[in-house]
N, C-alpha and C positions, 0 to 999 in steps of 0.2 A: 744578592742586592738587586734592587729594581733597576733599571735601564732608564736612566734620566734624559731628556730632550731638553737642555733651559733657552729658550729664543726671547728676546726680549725684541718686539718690531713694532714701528708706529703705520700708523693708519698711512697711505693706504697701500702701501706693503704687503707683499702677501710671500708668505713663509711655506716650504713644502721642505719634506725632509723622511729619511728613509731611516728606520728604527733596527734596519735590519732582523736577523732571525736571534729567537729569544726564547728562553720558556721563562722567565722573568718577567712581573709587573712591569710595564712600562709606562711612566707618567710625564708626561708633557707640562711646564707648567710657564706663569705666564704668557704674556702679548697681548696685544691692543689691535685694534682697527680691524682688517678682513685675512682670514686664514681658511686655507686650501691646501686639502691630500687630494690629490686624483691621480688615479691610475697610477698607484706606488706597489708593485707587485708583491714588494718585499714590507711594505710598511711594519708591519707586525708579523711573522710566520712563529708557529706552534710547533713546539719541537715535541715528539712524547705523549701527541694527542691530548693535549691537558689546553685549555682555551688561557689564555693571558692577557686579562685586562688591562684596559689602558686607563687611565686617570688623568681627567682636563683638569689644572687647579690654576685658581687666580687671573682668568680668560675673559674679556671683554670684547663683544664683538658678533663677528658672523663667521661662525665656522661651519663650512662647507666641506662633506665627506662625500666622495666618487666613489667608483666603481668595488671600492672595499674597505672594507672597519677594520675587519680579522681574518686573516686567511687561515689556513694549516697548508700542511703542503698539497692538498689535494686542490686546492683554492674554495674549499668551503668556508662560509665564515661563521663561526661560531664564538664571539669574542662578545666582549661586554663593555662599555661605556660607561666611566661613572663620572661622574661632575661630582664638582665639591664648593664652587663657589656660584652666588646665585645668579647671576646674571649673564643668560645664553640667550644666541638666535641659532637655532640649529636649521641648517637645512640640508638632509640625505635626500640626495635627487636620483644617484639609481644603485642605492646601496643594496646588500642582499640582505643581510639580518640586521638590526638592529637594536638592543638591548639594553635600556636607559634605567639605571639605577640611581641613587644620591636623594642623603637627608635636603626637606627643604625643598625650592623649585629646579625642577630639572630647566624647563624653560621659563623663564620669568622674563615678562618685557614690559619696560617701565612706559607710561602713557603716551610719551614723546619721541617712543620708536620711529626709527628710517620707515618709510615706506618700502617694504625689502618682502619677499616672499619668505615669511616668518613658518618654521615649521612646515618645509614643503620634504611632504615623503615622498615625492615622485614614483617610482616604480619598486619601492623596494618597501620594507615594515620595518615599524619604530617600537615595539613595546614600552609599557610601562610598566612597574611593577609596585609595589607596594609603599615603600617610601616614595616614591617617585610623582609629580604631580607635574601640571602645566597652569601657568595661570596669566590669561588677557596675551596669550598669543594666537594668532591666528595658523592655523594649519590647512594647508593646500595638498590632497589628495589626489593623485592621478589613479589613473584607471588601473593600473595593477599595484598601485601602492595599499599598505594595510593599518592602518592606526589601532593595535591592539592594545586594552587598557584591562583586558582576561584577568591578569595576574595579580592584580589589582584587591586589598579586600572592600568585601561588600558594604562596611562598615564607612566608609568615606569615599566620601567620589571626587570630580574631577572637573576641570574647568578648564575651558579655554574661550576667547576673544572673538574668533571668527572662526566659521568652518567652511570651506569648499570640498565636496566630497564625489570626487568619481569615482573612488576605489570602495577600501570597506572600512566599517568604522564598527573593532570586535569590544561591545560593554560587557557580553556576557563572562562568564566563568563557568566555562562545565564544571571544574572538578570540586565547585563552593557547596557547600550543605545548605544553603540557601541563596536566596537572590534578591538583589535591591541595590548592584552597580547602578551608577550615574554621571554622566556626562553632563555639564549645564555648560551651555554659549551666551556670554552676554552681549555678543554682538550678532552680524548675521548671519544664519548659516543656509547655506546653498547646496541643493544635491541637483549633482547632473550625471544621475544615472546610477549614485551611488550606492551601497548598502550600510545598512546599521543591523547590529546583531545582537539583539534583546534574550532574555532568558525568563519566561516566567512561567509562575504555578499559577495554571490552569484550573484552576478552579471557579467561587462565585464573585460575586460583587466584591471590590475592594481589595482582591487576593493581595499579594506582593510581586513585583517586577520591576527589570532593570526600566532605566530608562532615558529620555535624552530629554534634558528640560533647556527652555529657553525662555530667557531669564534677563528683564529689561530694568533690572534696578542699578545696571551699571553703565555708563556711556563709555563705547568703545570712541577710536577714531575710523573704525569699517565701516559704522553705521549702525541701525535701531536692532534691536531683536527682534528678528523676524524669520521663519522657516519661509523657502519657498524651492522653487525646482520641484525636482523629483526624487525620490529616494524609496528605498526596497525594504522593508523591516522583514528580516530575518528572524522568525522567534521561534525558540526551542523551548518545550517542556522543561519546567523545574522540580524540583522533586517532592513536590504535593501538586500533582496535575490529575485527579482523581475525572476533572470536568464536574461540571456542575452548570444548572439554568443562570444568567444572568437575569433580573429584574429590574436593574437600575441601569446607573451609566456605566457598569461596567469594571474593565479593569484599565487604569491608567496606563499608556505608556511614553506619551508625550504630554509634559508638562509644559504649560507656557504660564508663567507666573509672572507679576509684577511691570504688566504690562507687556511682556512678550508674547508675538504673534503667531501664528502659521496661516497661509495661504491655502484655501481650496486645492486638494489634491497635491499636496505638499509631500503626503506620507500615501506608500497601496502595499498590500502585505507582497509578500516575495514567490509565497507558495501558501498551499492550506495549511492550517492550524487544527488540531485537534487533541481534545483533552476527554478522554474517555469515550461513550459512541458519538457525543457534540463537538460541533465544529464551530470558532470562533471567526468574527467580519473584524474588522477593522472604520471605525465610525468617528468620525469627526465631529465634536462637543457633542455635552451630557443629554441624555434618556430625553429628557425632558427641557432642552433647547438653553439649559446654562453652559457655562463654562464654553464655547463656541470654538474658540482658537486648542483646546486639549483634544487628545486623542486616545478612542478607551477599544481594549476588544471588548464584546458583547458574545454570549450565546444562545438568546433566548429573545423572541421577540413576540409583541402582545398581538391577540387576535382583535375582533371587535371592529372597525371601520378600516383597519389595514394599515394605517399609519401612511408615513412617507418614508420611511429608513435611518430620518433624525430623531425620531422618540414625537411625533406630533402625531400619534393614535389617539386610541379613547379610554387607553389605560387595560383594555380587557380586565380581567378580575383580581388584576392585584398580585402579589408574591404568592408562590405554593413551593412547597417542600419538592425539588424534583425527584422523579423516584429514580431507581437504581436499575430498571428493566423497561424499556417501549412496551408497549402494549399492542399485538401482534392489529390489532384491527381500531390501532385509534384514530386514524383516518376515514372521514370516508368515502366511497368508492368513485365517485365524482366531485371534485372536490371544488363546492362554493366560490366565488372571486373574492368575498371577505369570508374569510373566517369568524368563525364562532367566539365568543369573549373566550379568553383565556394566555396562557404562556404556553408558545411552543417551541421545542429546541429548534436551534438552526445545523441542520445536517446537510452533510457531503456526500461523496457518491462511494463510501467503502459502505453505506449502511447498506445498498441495493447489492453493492457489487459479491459483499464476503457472503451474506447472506446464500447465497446462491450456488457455495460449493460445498455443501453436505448434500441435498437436493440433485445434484447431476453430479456427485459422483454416485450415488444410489442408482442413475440411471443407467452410468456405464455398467455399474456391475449387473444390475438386471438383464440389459440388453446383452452382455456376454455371457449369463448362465441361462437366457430365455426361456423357451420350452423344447420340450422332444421335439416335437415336427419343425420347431426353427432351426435347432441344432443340424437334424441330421434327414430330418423329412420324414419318408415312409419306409427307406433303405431296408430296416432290418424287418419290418412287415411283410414285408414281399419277397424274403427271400435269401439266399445266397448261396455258395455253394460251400459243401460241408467236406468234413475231412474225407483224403481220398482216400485212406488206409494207412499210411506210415507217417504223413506229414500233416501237421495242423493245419488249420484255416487262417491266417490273417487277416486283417481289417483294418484300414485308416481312413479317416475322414477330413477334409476341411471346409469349412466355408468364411464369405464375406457377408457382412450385414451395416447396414447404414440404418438411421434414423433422422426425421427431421424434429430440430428442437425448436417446440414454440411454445413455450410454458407461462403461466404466469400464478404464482404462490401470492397467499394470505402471510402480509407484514406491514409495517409501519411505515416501510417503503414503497410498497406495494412492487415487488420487482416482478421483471419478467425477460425470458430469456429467447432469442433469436439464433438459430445457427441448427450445426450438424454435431450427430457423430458415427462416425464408422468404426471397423476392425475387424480383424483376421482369427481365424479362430481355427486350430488344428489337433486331431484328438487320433486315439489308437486303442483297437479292445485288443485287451489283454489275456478277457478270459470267454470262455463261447462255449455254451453246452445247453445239453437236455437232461438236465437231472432227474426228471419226473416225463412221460410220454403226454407228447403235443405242450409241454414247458420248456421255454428257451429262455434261459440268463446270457444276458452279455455284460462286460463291466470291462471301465477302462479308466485311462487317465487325457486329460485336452491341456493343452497351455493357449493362453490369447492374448493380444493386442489392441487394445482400442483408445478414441481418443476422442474428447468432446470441444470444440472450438464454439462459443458463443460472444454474442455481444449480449450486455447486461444494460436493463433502462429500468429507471427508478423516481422516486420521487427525490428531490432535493431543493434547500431551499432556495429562490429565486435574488438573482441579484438586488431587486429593493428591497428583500428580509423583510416580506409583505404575506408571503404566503410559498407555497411547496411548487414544483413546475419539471415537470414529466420529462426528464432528460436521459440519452446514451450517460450511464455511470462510466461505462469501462468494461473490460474483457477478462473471461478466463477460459486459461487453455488447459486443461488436462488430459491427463494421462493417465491410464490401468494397463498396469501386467498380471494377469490372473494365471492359475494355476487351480484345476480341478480334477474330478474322480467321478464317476459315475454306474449308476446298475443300472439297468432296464430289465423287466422281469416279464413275460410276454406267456399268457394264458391259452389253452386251448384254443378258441374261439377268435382271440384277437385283441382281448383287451390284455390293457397293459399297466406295471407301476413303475415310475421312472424317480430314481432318487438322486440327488446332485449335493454335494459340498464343494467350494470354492476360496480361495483365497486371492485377493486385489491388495498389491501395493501400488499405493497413488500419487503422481507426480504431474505438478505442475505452478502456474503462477494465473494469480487474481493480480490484474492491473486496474488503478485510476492513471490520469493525468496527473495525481502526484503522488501515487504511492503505490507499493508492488508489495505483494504478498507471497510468498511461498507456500502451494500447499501440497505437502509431504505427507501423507498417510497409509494407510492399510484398511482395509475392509475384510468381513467373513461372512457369506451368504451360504443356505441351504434351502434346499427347496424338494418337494416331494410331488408326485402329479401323479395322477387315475386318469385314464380313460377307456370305456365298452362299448363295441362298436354293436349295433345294433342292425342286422337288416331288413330293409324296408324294400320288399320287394317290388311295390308299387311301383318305385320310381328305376326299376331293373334291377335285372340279379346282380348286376355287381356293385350296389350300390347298398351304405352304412349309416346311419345315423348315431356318430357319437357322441356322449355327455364328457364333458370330462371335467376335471376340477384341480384347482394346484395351490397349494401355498409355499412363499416363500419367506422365510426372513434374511435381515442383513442389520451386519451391527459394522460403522464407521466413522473410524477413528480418525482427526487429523495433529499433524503437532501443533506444538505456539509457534509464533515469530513474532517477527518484527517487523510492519511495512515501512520502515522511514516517519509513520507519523504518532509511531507507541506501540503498543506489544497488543496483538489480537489471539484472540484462541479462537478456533474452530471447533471444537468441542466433539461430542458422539454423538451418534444416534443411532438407535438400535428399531425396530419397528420390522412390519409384517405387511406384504403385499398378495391377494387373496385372487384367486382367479374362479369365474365359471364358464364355461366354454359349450359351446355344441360346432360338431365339425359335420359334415355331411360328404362324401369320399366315394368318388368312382373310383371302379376297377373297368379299365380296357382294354383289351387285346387286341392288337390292329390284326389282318389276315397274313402279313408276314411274321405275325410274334413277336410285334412291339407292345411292351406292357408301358399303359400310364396311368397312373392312379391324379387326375386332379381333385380339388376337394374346395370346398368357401367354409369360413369358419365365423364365429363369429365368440367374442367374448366380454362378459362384465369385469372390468378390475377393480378392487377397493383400496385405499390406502391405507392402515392405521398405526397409530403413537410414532407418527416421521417426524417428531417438532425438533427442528434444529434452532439453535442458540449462536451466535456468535458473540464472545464476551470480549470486550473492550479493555484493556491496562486493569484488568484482571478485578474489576469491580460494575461495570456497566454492560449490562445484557439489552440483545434484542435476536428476539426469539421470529420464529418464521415457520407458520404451517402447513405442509404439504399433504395432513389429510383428504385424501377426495376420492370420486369415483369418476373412470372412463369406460367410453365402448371401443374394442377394437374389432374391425372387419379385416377382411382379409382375402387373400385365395391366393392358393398355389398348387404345385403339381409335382408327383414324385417320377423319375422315368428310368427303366430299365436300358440302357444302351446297349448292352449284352452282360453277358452271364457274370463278369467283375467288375462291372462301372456302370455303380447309378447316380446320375444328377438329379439334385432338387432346389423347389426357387419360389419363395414368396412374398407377396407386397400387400402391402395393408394402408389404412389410417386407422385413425386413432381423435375423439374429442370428447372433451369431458362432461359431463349429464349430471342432473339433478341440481342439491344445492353446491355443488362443485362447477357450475358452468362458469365461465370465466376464469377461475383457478384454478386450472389442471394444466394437462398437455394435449397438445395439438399435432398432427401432423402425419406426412406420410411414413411409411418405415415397411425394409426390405431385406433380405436376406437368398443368396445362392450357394452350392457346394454341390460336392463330389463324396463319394463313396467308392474305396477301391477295396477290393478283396483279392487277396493272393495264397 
């Protein structure tokens, strides 16, 4: 049987009373004037972990709940509120959960209400849920209080009288198969500081979204319908958020109807918004200067005279179909103060930022599988000493290399990257022989470490949504651990073929200011190199002139995720980096029988089929070129220390030529190590 409470108490009386512990409905019924539980430890307790609602029936008044609704023994509160008669002032001032069920009005207050703080959540949350509605009350939100109306379906909304909001006010519904919650206030509503949390599909003009209308076809006793303060609109993807160009006003999210207003800066989004690779503003009245007091996202704004950021352009050319891919060079390279007639998306800084790690993770692994002479110098040229008789020869190497990154790639965004990377690199032959007379095979295996830290700068669009403006996007940091194998096959004479395979698993994160990406992958690179060294006696006898030549490929892979603002892929790329080289190589012997071989090198690189794609919530591509051609220069020097330890070391730049100038890489880059034999 339920656990009945009957008080029968006149105004202004105030009734408090301990229900003790119970796994029994407990219902309270009757009383008039003002009623108060506070700080009743035992009010309700849950025997059995099973929650036990309470039932208010036949209550007039102001009833005020403290510090607990429901406890269980833990003092969590997990309990539910049902009303059953229509006429309540609730106010939870620092309850912890709150869960307002009941046919009809939960809160309903007749027009001739007390002046009373109607609906004050203070620090704690009120849900609503589907039967449940409020109507011509006014609710007072404090800064950790939550007015969630989630639960709520989509199909009918929700009204209240006044709103002051410093906490949060949740319209949305994650788990609804569509969106078009609604809150409407027909009195004033004031944010100071607060948030609203909207749900819409992202997509074009007109989509569907929740929203908070304010609504002057009723007279409160608050005052007009009016939005003013400040408030935060939280908005999440709905589940048709493909993105898509906005042309017109846009998508609703603030309705002011019927003579209801909003105030300049009344509403500013919370964080970015993005719906496929377009990013949504936040715009206060229609495209074209109607509707004045609504508030719409937009994602596409006209080129032509640049407008002002309220739709008072020159129309550029009108609606177009937007397509499903940027077009890697539809900008261009200096970019005009008005743009060109047309519709351009309004982008954020993941299109510069993701763009950018298929591109440098390619670099990592170049820069760790390098070439022969960066790897290990001239070590095995010069020498070493061979088996004594009964015991083999051993061999290990290591070295460090850095490079400077200052790249900038062919894209929509035009990105370019700032920063370093370095790593460690250590290897071991395994196998050491003369199979054929004046033929030396060596072959072995290296593991490595390296790591690339850049700042990434992009184009995005500018805050009057006027035109694009050259900003830091944001950072990524990565990571390679490689694992390789190698032969070198050493001729007569001195020329040589050096063969490498490699494997790279890739870790790390691509950040904005408001979204962080994981990028997790793996990479497979090979590469083959010739060089004959050639003497040119002219310049002394111990001096070579070599040609050499090298190709490498790499193919890399990253996963999907998820940045917080929709699911991105990184996609593969597989592609071929081509070398020609000429080295030129002293041999010297000081008079105590120090050997050093220095040498300048100099080499042509080409890039080909490196176009990396990053695809957007799995339907919007923007693709990014890194075809091109550099020179790289150089010099370094291999040295005999004695008969098991040689050091070698060299530093170079690097800038890109032809119709690749501008679009390449830039910078210095280095490399030192050791050679031990045992």
């Amino acid at each position: 049987m339920p656990v009945v409470a009957s008080l029968g108490i006149s105004a202004p009386a105030v009734a408090q009373t301990a229900l003790g512990t119970t796994s029994e409905p407990a219902t309270w019924i009757g009383g008039t004037g003002t009623n108060q539980w506070s700080n009743q430890n035992n009010w309700t307790t849950v025997s059995g972990g099973h929650a036990v609602p309470l039932v208010i029936a036949n209550f007039t008044g102001l009833a005020t709940i403290g510090n607990r609704v429901v406890r269980d023994q833990n003092s969590q509160s997990i309990g539910t509120l049902n009303f059953t008669a229509p006429l309540y002032v609730l106010s939870l001032e620092n309850g912890t959960i709150l869960t307002v069920n009941g046919a009809g009005f939960v809160i309903d207050v007749p027009a001739n209400r007390p002046t009373v703080q109607v609906g004050s959540v203070g620090s704690g949350t009120i849900k609503f849920n589907n039967a449940s509605t409020g109507d011509l009350a006014k609710f007072v939100i404090a800064s950790n209080g939550i007015f969630d109306m989630s639960g709520r379906s989509t199909t009918t909304g929700m009204t209240a009288g006044a709103i002051d909001n410093a906490g949060r006010i949740i319209i949305a519904n994650s788990n609804a198969s569509s969106v078009g919650n609604e809150l409407t206030v027909f009195g004033p509503y004031n944010g100071s500081g607060g948030a609203i949390y909207l749900r819409t599909d992202l997509a074009g003009d007109g989509s569907p979204s929740d929203r908070l209308a304010i609504d002057g076809s009723t007279a409160t006793i608050d005052g007009p319908a009016q939005a003013t303060g400040t408030t935060f609109l939280n908005i999440t993807p709905g589940p048709n958020s493909p993105g898509a160009y906005t042309v017109a006003d846009g998508i609703l999210v603030i309705d002011s109807t019927n003579g209801g207003t909003t105030a300049d800066g009344a509403f500013t989004l919370a964080g970015e918004v993005r719906g496929g690779f377009i990013d949504y503003r936040l715009f206060r009245g229609g495209f074209d200067g109607s509707n004045p007091d609504d508030w719409f996202l937009r994602s596409g704004f006209n080129g032509g005279n640049g407008g002002d950021g309220n739709g008072n352009g020159d129309g550029g050319n009108g609606p177009i179909t937007p397509p499903d891919e940027l077009p890697p060079e539809a900008l261009p390279e200096d970019l005009p103060s008005v743009l060109p007639p047309g519709v351009y998306p309004i982008i954020g800084p993941e299109i510069a930022t993701y763009g950018v790690v298929q591109p440098t993770s390619r670099l990592l692994g170049l820069a760790t599988l390098a070439t022969l002479h960066e790897r290990i110098g001239d070590t095995l040229a010069i020498g070493a000493p061979e088996n004594d008789g009964a015991n083999p020869v051993n061999s290990g190497w290591a070295r460090g290399f850095g490079e400077q990154i200052n790249q900038h790639y062919r894209a929509f965004a035009d990105p370019r990257t700032d920063g370093y990377l370095g790593g460690f690199q250590s290897g071991i032959d395994l196998l050491r022989g003369e199979w054929l007379p004046g033929h030396r095979d060596v072959a072995g295996i290296y593991f490595a470490y390296a790591n690339a830290n850049v700042d990434v700068t992009g184009l995005v669009t500018n805050e009057a949504v006027t035109n694009y403006a050259l900003r830091k996007t944001g950072r990524l940091d990565l990571n390679a651990w490689s694992g390789g194998a190698y032969w070198t096959h050493y001729g007569p004479t001195g020329w040589y073929l050096d063969a490498v395979v490699q494997a790279t698993a890739y870790e790390g994160s691509a950040s904005t200011t408001s979204a962080s990406l994981s990028t997790n992958g793996a990479g497979f690179a090979s590469s083959l190199e010739a060089g004959y060294p050639i003497p040119v006696l002219a310049l002394g006898p111990g001096f070579v002139l070599e040609p050499q030549a090298q190709i490498v490929w790499q193919h890399v892979s990253f996963d999907d995720d998820n940045d917080g603002l929709g699911d991105v892929a990184l996609g593969s790329t597989s592609g071929a980096s081509g070398r020609l080289g000429l080295r030129g190589r002293w041999t010297i012997i000081s008079d105590g029988g120090q050997l050093w071989q220095p040498y300048v090198r100099a080499n042509l690189w080409h890039d080909w089929g490196t176009r990396a794609t990053t695809t957007f919530s799995s339907i919007d591509r923007v693709p990014l070129l890194k075809e091109g051609t550099r020179v790289d220069l150089s010099a370094g020097v291999t040295t005999r220390i004695n008969a098991r330890l040689n050091f070698y070391a060299q530093a170079g730049y690097q800038f890109a030529v032809g119709d690749t100038d501008g679009h390449g890489r830039e910078g210095v880059r280095g490399d030192f190590g050791l050679r031990y034999t045992w």
